[in-house]
N, C-alpha and C positions, 0 to 999 in steps of 0.2 A: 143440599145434600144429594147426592148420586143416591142411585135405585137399581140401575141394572146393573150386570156379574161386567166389573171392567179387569183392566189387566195393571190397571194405576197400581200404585201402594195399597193395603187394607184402610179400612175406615180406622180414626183413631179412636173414635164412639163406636164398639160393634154393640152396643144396646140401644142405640139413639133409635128416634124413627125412620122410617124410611119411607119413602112415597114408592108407588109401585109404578114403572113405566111399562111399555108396549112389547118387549121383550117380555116378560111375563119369569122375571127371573129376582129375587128378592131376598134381603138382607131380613135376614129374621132378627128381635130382638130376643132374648135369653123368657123375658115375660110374656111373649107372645106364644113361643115353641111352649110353655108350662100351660099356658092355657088351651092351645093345640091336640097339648097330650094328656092333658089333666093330672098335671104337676109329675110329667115325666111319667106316667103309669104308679107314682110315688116309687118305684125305685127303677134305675135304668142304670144299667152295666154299660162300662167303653164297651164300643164295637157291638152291641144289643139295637137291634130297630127295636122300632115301638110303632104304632100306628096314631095317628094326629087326624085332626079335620080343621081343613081351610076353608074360605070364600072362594069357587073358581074364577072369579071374576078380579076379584081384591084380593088375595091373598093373604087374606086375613084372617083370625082364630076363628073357628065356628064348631058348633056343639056336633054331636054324634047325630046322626038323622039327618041332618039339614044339611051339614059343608060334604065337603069332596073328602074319601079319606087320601091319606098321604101316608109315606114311609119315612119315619126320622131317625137318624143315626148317630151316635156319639162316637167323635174318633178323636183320641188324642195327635195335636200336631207335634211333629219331633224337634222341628223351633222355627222362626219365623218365617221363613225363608219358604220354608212348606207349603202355607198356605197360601203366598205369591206364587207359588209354583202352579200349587191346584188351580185358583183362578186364573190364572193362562190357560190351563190346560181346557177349564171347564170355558173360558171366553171360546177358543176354538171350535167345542165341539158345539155351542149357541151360533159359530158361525157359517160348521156344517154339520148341522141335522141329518138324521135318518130317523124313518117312521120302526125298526126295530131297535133302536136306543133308545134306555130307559131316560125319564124325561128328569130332568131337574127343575124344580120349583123355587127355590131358595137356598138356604143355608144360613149361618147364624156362628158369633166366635165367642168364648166365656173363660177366661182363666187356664189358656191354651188347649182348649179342646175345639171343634168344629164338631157341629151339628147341620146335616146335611137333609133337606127335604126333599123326597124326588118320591116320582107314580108307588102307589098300590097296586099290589099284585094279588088278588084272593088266591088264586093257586101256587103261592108261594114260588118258592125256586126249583128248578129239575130234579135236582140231587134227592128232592121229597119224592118221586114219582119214577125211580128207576131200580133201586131196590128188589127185586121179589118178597123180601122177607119184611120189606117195611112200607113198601108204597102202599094205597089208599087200595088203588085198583089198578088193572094192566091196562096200560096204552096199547089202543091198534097201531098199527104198522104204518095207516096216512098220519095217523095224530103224530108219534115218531118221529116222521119223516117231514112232519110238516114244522114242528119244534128245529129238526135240524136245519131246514133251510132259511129257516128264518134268523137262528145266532149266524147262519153259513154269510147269510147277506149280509150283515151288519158289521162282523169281522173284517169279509172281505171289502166292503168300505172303507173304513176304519184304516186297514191296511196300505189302499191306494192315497188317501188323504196324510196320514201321518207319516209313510215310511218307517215304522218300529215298531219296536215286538207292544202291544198296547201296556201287559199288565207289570207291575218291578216284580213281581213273583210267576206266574204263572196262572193258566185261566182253569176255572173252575166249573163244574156244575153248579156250583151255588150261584155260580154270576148270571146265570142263564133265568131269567124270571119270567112267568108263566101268568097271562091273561084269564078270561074268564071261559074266551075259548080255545086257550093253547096256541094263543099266537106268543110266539118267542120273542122276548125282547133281550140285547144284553147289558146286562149291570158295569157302567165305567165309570163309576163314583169313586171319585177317592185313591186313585191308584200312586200318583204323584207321592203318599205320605205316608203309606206303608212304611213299616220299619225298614235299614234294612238288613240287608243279607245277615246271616249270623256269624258273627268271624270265628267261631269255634268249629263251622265247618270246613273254613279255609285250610285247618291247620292240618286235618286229616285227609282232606284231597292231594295234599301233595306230596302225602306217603302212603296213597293207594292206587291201585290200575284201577280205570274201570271197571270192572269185573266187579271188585270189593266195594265200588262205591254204588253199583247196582243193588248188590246183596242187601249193604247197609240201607241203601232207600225201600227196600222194600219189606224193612221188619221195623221195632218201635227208636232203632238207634238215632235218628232226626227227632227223636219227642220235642226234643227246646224250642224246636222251629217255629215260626207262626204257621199255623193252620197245619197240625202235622198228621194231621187225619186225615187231608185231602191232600199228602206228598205225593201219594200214585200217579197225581198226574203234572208230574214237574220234569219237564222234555232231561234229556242227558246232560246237554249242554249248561242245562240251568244247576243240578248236583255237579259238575264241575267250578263252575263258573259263580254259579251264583247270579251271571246272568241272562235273560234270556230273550231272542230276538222274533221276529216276526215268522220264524220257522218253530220256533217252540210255543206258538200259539198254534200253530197246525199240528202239533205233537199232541196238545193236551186236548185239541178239538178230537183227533182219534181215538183218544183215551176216554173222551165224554162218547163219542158215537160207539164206541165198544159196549161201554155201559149200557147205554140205549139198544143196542142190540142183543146181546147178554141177558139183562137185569143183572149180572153180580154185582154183589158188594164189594168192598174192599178188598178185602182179602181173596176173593177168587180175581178179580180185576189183575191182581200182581201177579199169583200165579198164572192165570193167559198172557199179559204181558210178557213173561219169563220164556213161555211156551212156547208162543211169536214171536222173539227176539231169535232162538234158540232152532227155530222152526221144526218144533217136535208137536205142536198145537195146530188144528184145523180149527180156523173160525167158523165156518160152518157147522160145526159139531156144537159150537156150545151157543150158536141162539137160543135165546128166548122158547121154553117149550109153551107159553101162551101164547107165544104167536103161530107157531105151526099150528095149534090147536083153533086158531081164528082164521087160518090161512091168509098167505100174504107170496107177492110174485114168486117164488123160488129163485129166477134168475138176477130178480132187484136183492133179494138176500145176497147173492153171490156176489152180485159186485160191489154190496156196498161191504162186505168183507176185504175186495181188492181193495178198496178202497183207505179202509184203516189200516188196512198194514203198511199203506205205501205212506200215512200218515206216521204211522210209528218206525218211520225208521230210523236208527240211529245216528247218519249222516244227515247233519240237518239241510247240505245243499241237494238231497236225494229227497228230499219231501216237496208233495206239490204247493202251491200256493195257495192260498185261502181263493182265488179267485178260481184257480183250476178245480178244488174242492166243491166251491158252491158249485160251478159249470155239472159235475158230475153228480151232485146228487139232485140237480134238476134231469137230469137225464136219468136218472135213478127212478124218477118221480114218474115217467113219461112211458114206464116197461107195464 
């Protein structure tokens, strides 16, 4: 029996055992992940983590206390095909590592779902910590800044090695997961098997200008969508298209860094969006009043303002590249 993440066909046993080799990347059995998570938390939702404990060594179930914890996921495949997909995708990125990609551990197949093991993050995901209204506590301006450069480098990896937009929807704050000391890791689990696109969106992009397909993304008319809570940050091209390329991962990375500059929520997020598109909105004006109140450069505020908007702009060949991005917010870093 094979052990580590190959690009062959699936196992025809995805419950059999499996030895673990030197890759450190493992077929989970269905009885293993139950005893992991102590029988799934006794109940787990598609697309719900749950928290498990492994062997770091073996890869094998271990009680609470003692093993490594782990984050596991259920995600339905949409048919066979998917999950040869994913493990290509997931062979490649075992074949170019980055120390800010979230790590995969294993995985495991049951009655067409995928169950996915990869790092714990005690400070969960960004989207928890950017808020005003909901976060814990306010991030200083280096913890911010040092969050950003960390998804910055790993994107702009990502970007050199694959040539494509990474995510089939759009990147998110939630993909952005958070250490113990706010080193930024980002989440590229599972992107291959997303649903997709919704074709009931198709039907009314073709009898509206952008204009109206701006409007409609920014109030609840996308509900059906998947993840229609986090549309605000799905570049133009993607509410056209449905699809989106390596310049709408620099659109949604301006829309996370807004955030993190900001704290709005949602709903002021679209309205500045609107406001910057429109250019009736000074980003300066609506940083963060926690951070004035901690003080932080004034002129790193300023340009890391220049810098999102030339992220959000609507020509996706007028946006810079994830590598020009990272470049400037280490210069951001250095004021």
């Amino acid at each position: 029996m094979g052990s580590c993440l190959s690009t062959s066909t699936p196992p025809n046993e995805p419950n059999a055992p499996i030895k673990v080799e030197e890759e450190g990347v493992k077929v989970f059995t269905v009885d293993e992940l139950k005893k992991a998570t102590k029988d799934f938390g006794n109940k787990m939702e598609i697309g719900e983590s749950l928290i498990g404990y492994i062997d770091p060594k073996t890869l094998s179930p271990a009680k609470e206390g003692v093993g490594m914890a782990v984050t596991v996921k259920r995600i339905y495949l949409t048919n066979k095909q998917s999950l040869q997909d994913w493990l290509v995708d997931q062979e490649f990125l075992r074949l170019n590592p980055h120390p800010s990609l979230v790590k995969l551990f294993g995985y495991g197949t049951d009655l067409g779902m995928l169950f996915i093991v990869s790092e714990y993050f005690p400070n969960g995901s960004l989207d928890r910590h950017i808020c005003r209204e909901s976060r814990p506590k306010s991030l200083p301006w280096e913890t911010r800044l040092k969050i950003s450069i960390g998804a910055a480098q790993c994107l702009a990896f990502l970007h050199s090695t694959k040539k494509v937009g990474l995510y089939g929807t759009y990147l998110t704050a939630s993909k952005i997961m958070l250490g113990l000391e706010f080193n930024a890791k980002v989440s590229y689990l599972g992107l291959n098997i997303l649903p997709p696109h919704d074709e009931e969106m198709h039907f009314f992009q073709a009898a509206r200008p952008l204009t109206d397909l701006y409007e409609m993304a920014e109030t609840d008319f996308f509900s059906h969508v998947t993840e229609p809570k986090q549309f605000h940050y799905a570049p133009p091209e993607y509410i056209l298209s449905g699809m989106s390329h390596m310049a709408g991962d620099v659109y949604s990375f301006g829309v996370i860094l807004l955030e993190m500059l900001t704290g709005f929520g949602k709903t002021r997020i679209i309205k500045a969006k609107r406001g910057i598109r429109n250019d009736k909105e000074n980003i300066v004006e609506m940083i963060d009043p926690d951070l004035e109140s901690n003080s932080y450069p004034l002129e790193a505020g300023r340009q890391m303002c220049k810098l999102i908007r030339k992220c959000l702009k609507e020509d996706p060949e007028k946006r810079p590249s994830m590598q020009q991005v990272l470049d400037k917010l280490n210069a951001i870093a250095q004021i």
